[in-house]
C-alpha positions in Angstrom: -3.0 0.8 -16.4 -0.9 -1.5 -14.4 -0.9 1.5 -11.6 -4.6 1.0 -12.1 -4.8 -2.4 -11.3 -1.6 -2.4 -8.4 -4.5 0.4 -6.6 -7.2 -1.4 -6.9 -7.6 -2.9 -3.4 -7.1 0.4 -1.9 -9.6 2.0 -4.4 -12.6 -0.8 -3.9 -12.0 0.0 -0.1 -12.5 3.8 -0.5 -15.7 2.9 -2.3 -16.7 0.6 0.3 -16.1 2.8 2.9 -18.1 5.7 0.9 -21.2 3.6 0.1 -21.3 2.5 3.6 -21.0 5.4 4.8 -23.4 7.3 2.8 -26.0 3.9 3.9 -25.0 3.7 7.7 -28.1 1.5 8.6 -28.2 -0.7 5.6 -23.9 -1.3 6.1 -24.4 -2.0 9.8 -26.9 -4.9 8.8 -24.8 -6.6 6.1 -21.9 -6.3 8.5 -24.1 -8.5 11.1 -25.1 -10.3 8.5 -21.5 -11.5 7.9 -19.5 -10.6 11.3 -22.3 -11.1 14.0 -24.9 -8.8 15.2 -22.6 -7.0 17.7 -21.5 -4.4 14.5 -22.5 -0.9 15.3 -23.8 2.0 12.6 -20.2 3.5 13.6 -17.9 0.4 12.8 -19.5 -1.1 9.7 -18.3 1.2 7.2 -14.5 0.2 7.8 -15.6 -3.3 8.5 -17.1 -3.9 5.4 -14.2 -1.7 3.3 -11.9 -4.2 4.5 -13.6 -7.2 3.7 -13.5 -5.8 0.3 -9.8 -5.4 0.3 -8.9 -8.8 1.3 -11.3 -9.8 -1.6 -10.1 -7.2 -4.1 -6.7 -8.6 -3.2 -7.3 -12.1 -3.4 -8.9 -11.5 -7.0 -5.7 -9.7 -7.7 -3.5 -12.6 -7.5 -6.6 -14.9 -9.0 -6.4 -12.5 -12.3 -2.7 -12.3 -12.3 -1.5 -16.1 -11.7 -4.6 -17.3 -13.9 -3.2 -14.4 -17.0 0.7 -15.4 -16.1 0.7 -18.4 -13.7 3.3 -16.6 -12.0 2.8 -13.7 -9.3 5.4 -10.8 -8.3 6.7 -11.1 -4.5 5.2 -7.6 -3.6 1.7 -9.2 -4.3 2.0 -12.3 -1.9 3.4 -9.7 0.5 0.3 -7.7 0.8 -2.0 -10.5 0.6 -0.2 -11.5 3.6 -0.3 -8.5 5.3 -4.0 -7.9 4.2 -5.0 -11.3 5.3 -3.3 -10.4 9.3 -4.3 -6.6 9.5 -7.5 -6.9 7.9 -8.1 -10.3 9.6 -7.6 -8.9 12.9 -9.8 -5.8 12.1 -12.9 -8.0 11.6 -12.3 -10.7 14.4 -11.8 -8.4 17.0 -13.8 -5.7 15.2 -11.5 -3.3 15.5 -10.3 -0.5 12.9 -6.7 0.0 14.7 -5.8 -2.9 12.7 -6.5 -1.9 9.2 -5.0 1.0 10.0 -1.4 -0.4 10.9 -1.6 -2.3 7.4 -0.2 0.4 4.9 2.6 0.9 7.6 3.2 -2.5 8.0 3.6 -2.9 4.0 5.8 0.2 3.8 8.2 -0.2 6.9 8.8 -3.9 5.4 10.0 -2.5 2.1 12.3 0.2 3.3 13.5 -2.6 5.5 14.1 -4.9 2.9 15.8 -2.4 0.5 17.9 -1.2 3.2 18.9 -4.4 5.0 19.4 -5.8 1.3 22.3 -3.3 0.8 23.9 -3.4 4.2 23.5 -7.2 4.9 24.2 -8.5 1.3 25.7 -6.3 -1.0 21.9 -6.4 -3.6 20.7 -3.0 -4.3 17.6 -4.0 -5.4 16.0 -1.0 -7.1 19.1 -1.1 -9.2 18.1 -4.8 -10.0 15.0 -3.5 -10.9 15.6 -0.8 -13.0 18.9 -1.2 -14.7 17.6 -2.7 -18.0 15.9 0.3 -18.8 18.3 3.1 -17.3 22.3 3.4 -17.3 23.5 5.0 -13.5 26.5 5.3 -12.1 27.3 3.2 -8.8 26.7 5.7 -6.0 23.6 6.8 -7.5 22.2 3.4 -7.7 23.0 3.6 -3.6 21.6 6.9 -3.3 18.7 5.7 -5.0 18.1 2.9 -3.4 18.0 4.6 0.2 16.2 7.7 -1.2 13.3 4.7 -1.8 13.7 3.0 1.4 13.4 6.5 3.3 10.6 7.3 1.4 8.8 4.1 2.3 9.8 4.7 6.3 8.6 8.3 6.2 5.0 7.1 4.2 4.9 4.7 7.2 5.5 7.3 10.1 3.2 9.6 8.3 0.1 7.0 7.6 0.3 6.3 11.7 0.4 10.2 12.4 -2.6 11.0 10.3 -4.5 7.6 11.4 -4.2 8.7 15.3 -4.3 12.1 14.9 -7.4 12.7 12.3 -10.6 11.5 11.7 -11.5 7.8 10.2 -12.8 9.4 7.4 -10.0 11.3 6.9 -7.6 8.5 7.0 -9.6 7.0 4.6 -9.3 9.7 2.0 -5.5 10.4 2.8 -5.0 6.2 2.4 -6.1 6.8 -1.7 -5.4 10.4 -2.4 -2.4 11.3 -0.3 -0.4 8.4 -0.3 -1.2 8.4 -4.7 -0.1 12.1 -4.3 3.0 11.5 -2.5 4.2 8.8 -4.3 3.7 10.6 -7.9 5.3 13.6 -6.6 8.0 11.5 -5.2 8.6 9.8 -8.6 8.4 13.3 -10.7 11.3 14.7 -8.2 13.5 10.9 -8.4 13.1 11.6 -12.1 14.3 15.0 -12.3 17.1 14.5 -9.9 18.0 11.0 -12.0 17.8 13.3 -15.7 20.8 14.9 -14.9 22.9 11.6 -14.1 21.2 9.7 -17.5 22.6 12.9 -19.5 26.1 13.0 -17.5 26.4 9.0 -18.3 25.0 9.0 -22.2 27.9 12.3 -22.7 
């Protein structure tokens, strides 16, 4: 459920983007409607999906500070990024932007777990995690790195299929590939991270 919810802005935005697409005349006037009469048919579909991501996020953090009156770091950092990629997209009207945003977010977290190991001695998947699972010290690093390469890599990727393929396409890889990638990435951390539970429990 709470994968669910952390999805949502990128889900509501492959919506938009569908439903505007599938309506090209009647997105292109709401779009001028909100971002001035200079949107074309072409632009209002990714105009309008990423108005409804800086919303969807927004209401996010609404939800969660209003259930917890506290929100996780990871939440503020998107809404950030959201609020300067997606801000730029509809200001200048230009979809590069939006597109930069999922690298943006991941190249900042391989960063941070990376710099966090080298610069200060915190490995901070193992901050995470260790209340739930027992590892020994060098897979903790290995761990942590195996993350922050991950993130890096989903960054590279996200810019190679954005330049390289379709808008619609990056659409569709932006929900189902980087969802894909990620799951399969967790299903191989946890059969790799089986063996070391075992070894430490024996």
């Amino acid at each position: 459920m709470k994968i669910l919810f952390d999805l949502l802005p990128v889900i509501l935005f492959f919506v938009a983007y569908k439903l505007a697409g599938g309506n090209p005349e009647a997105a292109r006037e709401l779009a001028a409607a909100w971002l001035g009469s200079g949107v074309s048919v072409a632009q209002a579909p990714i105009l309008l999906a990423t108005v409804v991501a800086i919303v969807a996020t927004i209401g996010q953090i609404a939800w969660v500070w209003a259930r917890h009156r506290k929100v996780d770091t990871t939440l503020w950092i998107s809404l950030a990024i959201i609020l300067v990629f997606g801000g730029a997209t509809l200001v200048f009207q230009n979809p590069t932007f939006i597109k930069w945003k999922p690298t943006a977010l991941y190249w900042l977290f391989g960063c941070v777990l990376s710099l966090s190991v080298l610069l200060f001695r915190r490995n901070l998947i193992r901050k995470m995690l260790e209340a739930q699972v027992k590892l020994p010290d060098p897979v903790w690093t290995r761990l942590n790195f195996a993350w922050a390469a991950f993130f890096i890599a989903m960054g590279a990727l996200n810019l190679y299929v954005a330049y390289n393929f379709s808008e619609e396409t990056w659409v569709d890889f932006k929900l189902f590939g980087g969802m894909g990638l990620m799951l399969a990435f967790v299903l191989a951390q946890g059969f790799y991270l089986s063996r070391h539970i075992e070894e430490e429990t024996t």
